[in-house]
LUMSE-80419 format. One record per atom (N, C-alpha, C): residue in three letters; x negated, y negated, z negated. Coordinates in pm, whole numbers, plus 50000, padded with zeros to 5 digits. Example, Ala and Ser with C-alpha at 12.3 -4.5 7.8 and 13.67 -1.06 7.14 Angstrom:
2
Ala486815056949220 Ala487705045049220 Ala486805033049220 Ser487155022549292 Ser486335010649286 Ser487104999749213 
END
This chain:
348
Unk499145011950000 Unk500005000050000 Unk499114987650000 Unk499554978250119 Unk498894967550091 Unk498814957350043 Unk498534947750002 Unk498794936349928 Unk500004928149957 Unk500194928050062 Unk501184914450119 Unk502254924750117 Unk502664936050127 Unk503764943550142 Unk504884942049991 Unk505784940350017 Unk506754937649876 Unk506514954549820 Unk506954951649726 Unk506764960149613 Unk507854970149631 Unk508194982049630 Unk509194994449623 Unk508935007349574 Unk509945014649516 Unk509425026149472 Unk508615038849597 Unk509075039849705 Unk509165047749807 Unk507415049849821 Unk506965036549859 Unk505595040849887 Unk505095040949775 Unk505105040549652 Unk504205038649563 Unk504675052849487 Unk505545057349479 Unk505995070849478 Unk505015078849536 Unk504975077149690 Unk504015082849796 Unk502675085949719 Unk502375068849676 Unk501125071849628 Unk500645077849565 Unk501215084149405 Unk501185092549319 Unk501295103649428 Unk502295107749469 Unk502265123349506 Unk500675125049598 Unk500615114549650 Unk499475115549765 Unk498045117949590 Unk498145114749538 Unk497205114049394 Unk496055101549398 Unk497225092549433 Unk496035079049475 Unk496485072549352 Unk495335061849277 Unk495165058149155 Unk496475042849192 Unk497445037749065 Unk498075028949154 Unk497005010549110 Unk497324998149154 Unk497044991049099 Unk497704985948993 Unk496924971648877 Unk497574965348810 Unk498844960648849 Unk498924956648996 Unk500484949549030 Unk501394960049017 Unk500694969149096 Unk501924984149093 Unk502484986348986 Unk501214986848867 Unk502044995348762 Unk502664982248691 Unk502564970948727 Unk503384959248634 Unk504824958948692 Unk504694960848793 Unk505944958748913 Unk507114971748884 Unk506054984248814 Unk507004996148770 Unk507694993048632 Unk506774986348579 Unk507504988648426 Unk508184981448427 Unk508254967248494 Unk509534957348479 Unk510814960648551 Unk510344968848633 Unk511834980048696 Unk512294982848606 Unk511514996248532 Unk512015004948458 Unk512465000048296 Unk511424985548264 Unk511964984048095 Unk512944971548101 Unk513774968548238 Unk514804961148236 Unk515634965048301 Unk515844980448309 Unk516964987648357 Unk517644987648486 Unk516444983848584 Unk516784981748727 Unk516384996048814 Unk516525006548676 Unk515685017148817 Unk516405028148747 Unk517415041448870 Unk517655046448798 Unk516715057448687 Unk517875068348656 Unk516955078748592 Unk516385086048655 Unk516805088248797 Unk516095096348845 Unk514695091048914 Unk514765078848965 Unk513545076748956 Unk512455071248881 Unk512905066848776 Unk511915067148659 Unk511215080548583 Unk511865088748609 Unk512135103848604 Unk510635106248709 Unk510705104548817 Unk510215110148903 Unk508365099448887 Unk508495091448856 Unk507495082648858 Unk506315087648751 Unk507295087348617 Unk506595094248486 Unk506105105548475 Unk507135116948554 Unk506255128648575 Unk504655128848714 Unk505435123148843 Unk503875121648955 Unk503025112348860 Unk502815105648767 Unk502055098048732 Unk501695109248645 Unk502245117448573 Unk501355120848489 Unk500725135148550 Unk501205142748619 Unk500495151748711 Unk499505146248822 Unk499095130848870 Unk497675128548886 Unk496715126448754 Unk497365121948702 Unk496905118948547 Unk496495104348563 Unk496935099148477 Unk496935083948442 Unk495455083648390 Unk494935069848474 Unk493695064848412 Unk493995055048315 Unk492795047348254 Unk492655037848181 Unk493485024448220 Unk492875021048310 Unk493515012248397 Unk494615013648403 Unk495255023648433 Unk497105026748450 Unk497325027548305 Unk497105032348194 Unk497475028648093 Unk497845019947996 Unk496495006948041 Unk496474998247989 Unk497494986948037 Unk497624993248176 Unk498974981948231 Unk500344985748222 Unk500334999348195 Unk501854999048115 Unk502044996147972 Unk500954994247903 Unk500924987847757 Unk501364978047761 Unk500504970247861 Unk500454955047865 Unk502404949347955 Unk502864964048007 Unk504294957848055 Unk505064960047956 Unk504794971947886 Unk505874965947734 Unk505654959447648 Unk504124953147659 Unk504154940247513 Unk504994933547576 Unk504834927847698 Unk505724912447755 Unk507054920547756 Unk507844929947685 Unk509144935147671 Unk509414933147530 Unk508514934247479 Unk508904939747298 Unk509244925147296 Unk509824921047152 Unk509854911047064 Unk509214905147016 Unk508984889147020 Unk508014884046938 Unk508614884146823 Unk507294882046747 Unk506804882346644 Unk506314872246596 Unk505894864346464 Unk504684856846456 Unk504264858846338 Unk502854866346353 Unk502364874246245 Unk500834872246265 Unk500184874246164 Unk498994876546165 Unk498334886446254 Unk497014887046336 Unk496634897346416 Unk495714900646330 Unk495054893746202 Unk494164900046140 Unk494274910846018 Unk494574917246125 Unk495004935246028 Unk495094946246110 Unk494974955246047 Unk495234971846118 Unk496014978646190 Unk496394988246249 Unk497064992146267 Unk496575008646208 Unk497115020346162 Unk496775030446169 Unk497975041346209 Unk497775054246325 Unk498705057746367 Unk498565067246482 Unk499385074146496 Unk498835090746510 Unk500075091446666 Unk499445096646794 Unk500105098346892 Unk501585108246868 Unk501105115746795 Unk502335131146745 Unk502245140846879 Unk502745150346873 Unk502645161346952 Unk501685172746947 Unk501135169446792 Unk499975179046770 Unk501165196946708 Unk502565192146699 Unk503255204546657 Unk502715206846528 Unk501885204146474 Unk501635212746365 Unk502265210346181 Unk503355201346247 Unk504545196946096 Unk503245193745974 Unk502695182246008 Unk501545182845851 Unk502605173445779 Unk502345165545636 Unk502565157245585 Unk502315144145697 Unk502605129345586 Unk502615121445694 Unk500945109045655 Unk499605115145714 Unk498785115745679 Unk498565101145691 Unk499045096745836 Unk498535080045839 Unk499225069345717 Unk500655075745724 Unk501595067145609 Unk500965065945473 Unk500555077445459 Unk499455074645273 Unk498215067245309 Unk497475069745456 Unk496545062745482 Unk496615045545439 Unk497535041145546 Unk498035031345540 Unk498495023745409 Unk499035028445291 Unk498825025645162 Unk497975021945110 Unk496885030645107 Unk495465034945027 Unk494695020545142 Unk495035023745239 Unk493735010945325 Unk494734995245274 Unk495464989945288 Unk496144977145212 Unk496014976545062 Unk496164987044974 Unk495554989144841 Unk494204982144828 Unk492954985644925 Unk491804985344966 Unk491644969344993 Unk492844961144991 Unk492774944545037 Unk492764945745177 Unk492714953845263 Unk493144956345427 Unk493984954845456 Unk494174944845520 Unk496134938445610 Unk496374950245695 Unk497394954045655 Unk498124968945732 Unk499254961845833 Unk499524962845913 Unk500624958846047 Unk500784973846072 Unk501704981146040 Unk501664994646091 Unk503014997146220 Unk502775002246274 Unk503884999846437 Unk503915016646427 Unk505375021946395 Unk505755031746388 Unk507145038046436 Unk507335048546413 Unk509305056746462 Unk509415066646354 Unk510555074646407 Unk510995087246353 Unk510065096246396 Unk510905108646347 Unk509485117646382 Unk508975123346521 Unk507805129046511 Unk507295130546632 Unk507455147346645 Unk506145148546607 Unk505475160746555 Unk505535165446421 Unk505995157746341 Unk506325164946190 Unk508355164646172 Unk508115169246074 Unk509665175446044 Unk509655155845986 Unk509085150345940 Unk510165131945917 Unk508455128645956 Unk508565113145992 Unk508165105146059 Unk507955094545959 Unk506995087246006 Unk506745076145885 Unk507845066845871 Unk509035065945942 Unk509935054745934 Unk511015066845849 Unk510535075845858 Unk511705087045792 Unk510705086745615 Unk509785084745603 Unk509275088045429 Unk509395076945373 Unk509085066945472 Unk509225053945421 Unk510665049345362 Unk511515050245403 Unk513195048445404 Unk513455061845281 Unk512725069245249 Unk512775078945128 Unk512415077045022 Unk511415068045082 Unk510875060944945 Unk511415045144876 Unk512095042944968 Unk512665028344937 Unk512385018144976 Unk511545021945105 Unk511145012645184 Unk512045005145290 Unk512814994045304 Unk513994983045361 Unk513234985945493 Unk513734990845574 Unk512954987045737 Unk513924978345839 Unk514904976045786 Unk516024968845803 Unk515904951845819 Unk514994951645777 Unk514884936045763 Unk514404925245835 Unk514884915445844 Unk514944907445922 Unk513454904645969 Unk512894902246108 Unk512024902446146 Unk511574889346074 Unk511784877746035 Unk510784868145938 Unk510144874545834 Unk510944883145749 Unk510384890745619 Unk509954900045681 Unk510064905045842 Unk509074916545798 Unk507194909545829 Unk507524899845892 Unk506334893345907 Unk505634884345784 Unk506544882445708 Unk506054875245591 Unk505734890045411 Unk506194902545470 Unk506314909745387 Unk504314914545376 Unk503544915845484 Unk502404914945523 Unk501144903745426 Unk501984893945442 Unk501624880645346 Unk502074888445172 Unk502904890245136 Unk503434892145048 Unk502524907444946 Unk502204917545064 Unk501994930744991 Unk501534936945060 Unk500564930045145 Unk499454932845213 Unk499814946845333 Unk501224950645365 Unk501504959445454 Unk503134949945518 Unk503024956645598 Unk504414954845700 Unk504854967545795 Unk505924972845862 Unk506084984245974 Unk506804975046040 Unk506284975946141 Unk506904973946287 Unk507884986746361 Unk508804981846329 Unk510054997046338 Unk509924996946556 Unk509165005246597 Unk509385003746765 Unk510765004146807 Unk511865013946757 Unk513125009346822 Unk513574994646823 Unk513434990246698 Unk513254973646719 Unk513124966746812 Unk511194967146774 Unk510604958046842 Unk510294964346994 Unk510984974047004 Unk510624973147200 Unk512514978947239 Unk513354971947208 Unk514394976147249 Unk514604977447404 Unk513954975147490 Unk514034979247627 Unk513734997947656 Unk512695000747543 Unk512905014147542 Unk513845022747558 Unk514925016047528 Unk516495022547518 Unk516815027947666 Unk515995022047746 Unk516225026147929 Unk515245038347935 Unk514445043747881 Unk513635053947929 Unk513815066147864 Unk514655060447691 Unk514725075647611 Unk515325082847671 Unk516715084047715 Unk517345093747764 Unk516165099647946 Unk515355092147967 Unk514965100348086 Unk513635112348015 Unk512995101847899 Unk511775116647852 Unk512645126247739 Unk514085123147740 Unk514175138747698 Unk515045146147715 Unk515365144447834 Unk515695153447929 Unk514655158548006 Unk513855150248026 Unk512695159548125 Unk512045167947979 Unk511525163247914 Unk511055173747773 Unk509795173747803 Unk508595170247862 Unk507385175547880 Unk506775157247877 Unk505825160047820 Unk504315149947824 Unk504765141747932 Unk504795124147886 Unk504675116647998 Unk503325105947944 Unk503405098248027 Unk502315080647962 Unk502925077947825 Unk504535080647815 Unk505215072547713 Unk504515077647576 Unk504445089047605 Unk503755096947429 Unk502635092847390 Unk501505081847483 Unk500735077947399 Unk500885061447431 Unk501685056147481 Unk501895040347429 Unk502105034547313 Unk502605040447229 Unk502885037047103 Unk502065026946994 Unk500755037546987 Unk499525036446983 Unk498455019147009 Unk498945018047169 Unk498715006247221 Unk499484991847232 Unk500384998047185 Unk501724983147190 Unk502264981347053 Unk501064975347012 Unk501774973546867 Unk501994958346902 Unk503314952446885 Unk503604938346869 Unk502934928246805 Unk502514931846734 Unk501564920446638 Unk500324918746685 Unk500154930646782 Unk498794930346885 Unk497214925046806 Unk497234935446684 Unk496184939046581 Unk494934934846667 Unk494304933546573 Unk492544929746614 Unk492384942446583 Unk492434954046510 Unk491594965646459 Unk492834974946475 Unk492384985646535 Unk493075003546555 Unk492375010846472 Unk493635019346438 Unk492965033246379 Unk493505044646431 Unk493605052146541 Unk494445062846644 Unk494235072146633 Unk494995083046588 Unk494605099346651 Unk495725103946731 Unk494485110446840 Unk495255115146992 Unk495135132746938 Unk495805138647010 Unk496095152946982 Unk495415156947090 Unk495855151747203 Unk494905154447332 Unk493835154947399 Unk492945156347363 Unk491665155547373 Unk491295146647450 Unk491435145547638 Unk491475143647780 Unk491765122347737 Unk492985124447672 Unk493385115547675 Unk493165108047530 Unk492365107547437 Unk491605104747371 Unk490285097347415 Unk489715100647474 Unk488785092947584 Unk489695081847646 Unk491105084847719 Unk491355072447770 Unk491425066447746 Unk492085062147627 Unk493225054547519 Unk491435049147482 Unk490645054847404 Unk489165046547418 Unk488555038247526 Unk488845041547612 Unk488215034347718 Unk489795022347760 Unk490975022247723 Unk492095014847712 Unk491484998847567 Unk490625004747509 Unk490644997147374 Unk489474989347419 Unk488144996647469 Unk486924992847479 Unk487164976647572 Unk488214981347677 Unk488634971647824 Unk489084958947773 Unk489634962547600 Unk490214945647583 Unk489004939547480 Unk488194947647474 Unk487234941947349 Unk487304943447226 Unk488594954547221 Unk488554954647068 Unk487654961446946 Unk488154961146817 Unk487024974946742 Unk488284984146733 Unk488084994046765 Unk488875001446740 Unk487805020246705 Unk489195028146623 Unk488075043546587 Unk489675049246667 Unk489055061146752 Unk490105069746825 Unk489735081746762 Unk490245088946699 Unk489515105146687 Unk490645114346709 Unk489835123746698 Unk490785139146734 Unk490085145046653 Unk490995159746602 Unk490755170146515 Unk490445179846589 Unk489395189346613 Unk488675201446644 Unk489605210146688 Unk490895210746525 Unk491935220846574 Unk493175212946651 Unk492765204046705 Unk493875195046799 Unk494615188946703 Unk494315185946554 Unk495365173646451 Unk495155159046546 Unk496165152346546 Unk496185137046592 Unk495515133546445 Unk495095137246363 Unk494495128246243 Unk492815134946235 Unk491645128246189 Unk490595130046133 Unk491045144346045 Unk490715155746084 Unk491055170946025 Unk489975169745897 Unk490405179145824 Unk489725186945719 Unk489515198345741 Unk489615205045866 Unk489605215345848 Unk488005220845943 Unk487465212046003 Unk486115207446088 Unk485875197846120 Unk484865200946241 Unk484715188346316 Unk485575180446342 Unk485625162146348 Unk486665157246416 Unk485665147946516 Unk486075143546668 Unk485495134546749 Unk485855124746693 Unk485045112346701 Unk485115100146703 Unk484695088046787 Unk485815079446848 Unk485305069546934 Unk485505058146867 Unk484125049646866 Unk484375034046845 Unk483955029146912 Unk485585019346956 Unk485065007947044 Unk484474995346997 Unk484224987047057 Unk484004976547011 Unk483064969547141 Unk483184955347146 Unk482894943647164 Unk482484954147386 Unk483914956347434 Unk483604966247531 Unk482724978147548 Unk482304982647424 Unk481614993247500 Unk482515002747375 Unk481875014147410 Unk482355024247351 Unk480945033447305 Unk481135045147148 Unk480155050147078 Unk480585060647010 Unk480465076347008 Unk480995089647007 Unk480315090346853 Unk481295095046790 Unk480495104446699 Unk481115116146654 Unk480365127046596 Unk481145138946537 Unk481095132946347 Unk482465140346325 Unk482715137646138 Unk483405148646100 Unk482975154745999 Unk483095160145933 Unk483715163245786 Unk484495167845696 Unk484625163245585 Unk483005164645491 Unk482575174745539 Unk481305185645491 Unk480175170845490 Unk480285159045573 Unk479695149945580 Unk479675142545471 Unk480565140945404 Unk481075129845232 Unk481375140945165 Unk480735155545136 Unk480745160345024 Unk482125169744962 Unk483365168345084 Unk484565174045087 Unk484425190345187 Unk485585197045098 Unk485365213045136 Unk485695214045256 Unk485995221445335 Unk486325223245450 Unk487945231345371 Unk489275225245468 Unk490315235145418 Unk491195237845550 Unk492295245045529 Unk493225249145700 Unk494075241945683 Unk494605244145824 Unk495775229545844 Unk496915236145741 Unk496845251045713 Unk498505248145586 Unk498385243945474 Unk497045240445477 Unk496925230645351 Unk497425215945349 Unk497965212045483 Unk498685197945494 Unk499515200045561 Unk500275210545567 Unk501435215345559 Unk502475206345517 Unk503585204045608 Unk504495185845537 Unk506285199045541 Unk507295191645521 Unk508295193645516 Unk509355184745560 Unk510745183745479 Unk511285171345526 Unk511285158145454 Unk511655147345494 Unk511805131745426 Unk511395137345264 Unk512075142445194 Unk512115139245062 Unk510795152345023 Unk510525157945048 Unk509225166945030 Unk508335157345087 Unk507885152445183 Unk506725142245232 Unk506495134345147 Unk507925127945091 Unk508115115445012 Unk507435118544863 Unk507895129744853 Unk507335135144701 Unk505655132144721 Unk504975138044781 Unk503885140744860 Unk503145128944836 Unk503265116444900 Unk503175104344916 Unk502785097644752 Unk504245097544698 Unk504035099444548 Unk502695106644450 Unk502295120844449 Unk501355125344424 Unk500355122844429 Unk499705119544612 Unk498665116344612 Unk498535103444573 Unk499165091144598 Unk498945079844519 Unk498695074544379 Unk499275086044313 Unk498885087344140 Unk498045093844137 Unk496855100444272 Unk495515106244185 Unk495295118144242 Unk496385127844242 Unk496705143044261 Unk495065145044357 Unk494015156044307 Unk493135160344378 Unk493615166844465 Unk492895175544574 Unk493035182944692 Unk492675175844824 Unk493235189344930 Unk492715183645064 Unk493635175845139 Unk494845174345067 Unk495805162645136 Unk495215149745079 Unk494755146144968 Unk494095134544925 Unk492745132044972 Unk492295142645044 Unk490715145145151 Unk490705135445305 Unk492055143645320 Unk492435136945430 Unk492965124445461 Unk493585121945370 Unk493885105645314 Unk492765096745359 Unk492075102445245 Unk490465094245255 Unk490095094545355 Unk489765103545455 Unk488895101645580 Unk489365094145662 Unk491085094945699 Unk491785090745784 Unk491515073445743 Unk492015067045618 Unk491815054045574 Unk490535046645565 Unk489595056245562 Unk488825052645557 Unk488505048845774 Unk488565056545837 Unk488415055945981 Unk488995040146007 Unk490275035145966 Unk491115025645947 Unk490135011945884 Unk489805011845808 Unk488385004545682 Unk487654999445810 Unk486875011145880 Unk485855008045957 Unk486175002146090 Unk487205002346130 Unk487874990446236 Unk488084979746171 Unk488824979746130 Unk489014962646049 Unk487454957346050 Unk486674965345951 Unk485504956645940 Unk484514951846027 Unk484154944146061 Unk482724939346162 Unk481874946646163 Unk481964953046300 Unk480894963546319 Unk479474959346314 Unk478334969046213 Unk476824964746165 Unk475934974346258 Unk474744967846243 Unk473894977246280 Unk473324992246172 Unk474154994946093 Unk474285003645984 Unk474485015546059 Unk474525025746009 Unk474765039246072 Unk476225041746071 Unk476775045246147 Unk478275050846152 Unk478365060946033 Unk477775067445967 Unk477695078245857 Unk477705067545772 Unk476915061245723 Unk476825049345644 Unk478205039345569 Unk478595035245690 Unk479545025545688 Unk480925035945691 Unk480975046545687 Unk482375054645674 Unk482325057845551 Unk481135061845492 Unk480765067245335 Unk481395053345235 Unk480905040945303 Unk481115029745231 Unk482645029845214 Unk483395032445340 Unk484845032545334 Unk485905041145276 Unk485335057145301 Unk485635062445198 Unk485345056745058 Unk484755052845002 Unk484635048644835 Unk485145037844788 Unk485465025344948 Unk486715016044907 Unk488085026344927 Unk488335034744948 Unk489985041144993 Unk490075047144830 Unk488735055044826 Unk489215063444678 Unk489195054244539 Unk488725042144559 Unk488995031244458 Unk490275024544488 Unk491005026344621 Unk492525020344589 Unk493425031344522 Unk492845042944579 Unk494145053344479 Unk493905056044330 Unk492455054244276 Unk492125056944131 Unk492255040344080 Unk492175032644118 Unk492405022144083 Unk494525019144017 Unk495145025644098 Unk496715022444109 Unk497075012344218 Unk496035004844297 Unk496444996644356 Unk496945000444527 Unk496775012444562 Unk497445020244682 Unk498805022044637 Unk499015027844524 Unk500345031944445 Unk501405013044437 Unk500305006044417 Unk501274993744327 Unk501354985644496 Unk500674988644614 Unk501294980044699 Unk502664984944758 Unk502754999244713 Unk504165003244820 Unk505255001944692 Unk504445000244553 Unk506144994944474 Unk506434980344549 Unk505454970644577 Unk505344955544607 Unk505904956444694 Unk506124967844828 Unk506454968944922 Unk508024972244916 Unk508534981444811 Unk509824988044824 Unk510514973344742 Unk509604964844670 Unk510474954144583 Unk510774940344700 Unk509934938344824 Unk510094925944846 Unk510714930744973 Unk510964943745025 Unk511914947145125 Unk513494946745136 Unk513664949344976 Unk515184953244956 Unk515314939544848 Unk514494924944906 Unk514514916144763 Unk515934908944792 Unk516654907444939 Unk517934896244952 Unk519634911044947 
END
């Protein structure tokens, strides 16, 4: 397709099937079809799957991110904070590892912006433990932007803040299989964070979503779990990508690295809303084990985005972060931001 030619699905359709990479216009020109309800299901249907059987590059990723920020809702919030948050589709029902993360790292004095849903891959979802625990997600988008100010966390509920989504749910699930959509999430956080904390389940596409972060300059840590967890595992090796200032830097982590046992994934074994919720509870008052292992590593991964990347060793500066995460939960102050949190949500 050439430049001067108007824009249509037909040839650019073509293009995918033909397995030609599309451009920035293309894929901007698709999503404003598709996230303002000008295209049917069947061919949004048809787009999401040829796109994802050439397989979406960086480039194509980053420009369907970039077509649902200009969809979502503003906001006006601070960008200087985190995000931490897990693609889902790893199947393996754990607890809800980023949601305690996310505690323990704002406990830590780390501005949390967390951009989340229902569940994915576990039996409840962080907008499902949260709402168990007494967390208002209901609330008016000023307080949820001023709740951040208030208690050093906020959730960005995505049905919310990207209500144009409402045009694509019914097409990914009916089709039922892997599209781009399962890892946008990730990338479109509204508040459009200075610092990520991501786990991809996918290996392939773990690299992308890195090379998606590296392209805008951000710091961001991408990892994957050995046994395919979207979270920093305990149970081995986990990859690690940090981006930062465009480039990108691999490392392998370990728990065996900070002095933690190695354990199996039914050791983070989750259930529903009010079992997670319990969960949540526990480890925040202290409770040892490898769900409070994983806590740590994951928040800690979170720590080391936010912070200004040093010429320190990546082993170094994670060790440092682990020992700010395990001083917000032995401290009470991981525990006392999500009472601050359940008090100034449900305060009108």
């Amino acid at each position: 397709m050439t430049s001067h030619e108007p824009l249509s699905w037909k040839p650019l359709l073509n293009d995918l099937v033909a397995r030609k990479d599309l451009t920035d216009e293309q894929v901007a020109w698709a999503m404003d079809q598709i996230m303002s309800g000008e295209t049917s299901e069947a061919v949004t249907g048809a787009f999401l799957v040829a796109l994802h059987v050439k397989g979406e590059t960086p480039a194509e990723l980053n420009a369907l991110a970039q077509g649902m920020l200009e969809k979502s809702e503003n906001i006006q919030i601070t960008r200087d904070a985190v995000d931490i948050v897990g693609t889902g589709g790893d199947m393996q029902n754990t607890v809800n590892i980023s949601t305690m993360a996310s505690l323990v790292i704002a406990g830590a004095g780390v501005p949390v912006i967390k951009h989340g849903n229902r569940s994915s891959s576990s039996s409840s979802g962080s907008a499902d433990v949260l709402e168990k625990l007494g967390v208002n997600l209901q609330m008016p988008i000023v307080d949820v932007a001023e709740c951040v100010n208030n208690s050093g966390i906020t959730f960005l509920f995505a049905q919310v803040f990207h209500p144009s989504m409402k045009h694509v749910a019914p097409v990914r699930k009916a089709l039922g299989v892997p599209t781009a959509f399962n890892y946008l999430g990730p990338m479109t956080n509204p508040a459009r964070v200075r610092a990520s904390a991501i786990g991809v389940a996918d290996g392939e596409m773990a690299e992308k979503i890195a090379e998606v972060f590296a392209s805008r300059g951000d710091h961001a840590l991408i990892f994957r779990g050995s046994d395919g967890l979207d979270e920093i595992t305990i149970t081995g090796e986990s990859t690690v990508w940090e981006t930062n200032d465009f480039a990108i830097e691999k490392y392998p982590v370990s728990p065996t690295d900070f002095d933690m046992p190695l354990g199996s994934i039914d050791d983070l074994r989750g259930g529903d809303a009010t079992h997670n919720a319990q969960v949540v509870l526990d480890t925040l008052n202290g409770q040892p084990g490898f769900i409070r292992n994983a806590v740590l590593l994951n928040a800690a991964a979170a720590i080391v985005a936010f912070e200004d990347a040093t010429t320190d060793p990546f082993q170094q500066r994670f060790q440092k972060a682990i020992d700010r995460a395990k001083g917000s939960i032995d401290s009470g102050k991981a525990l006392a931001t999500l009472n601050s949190w359940i008090q100034f949500s449900n305060k009108s």
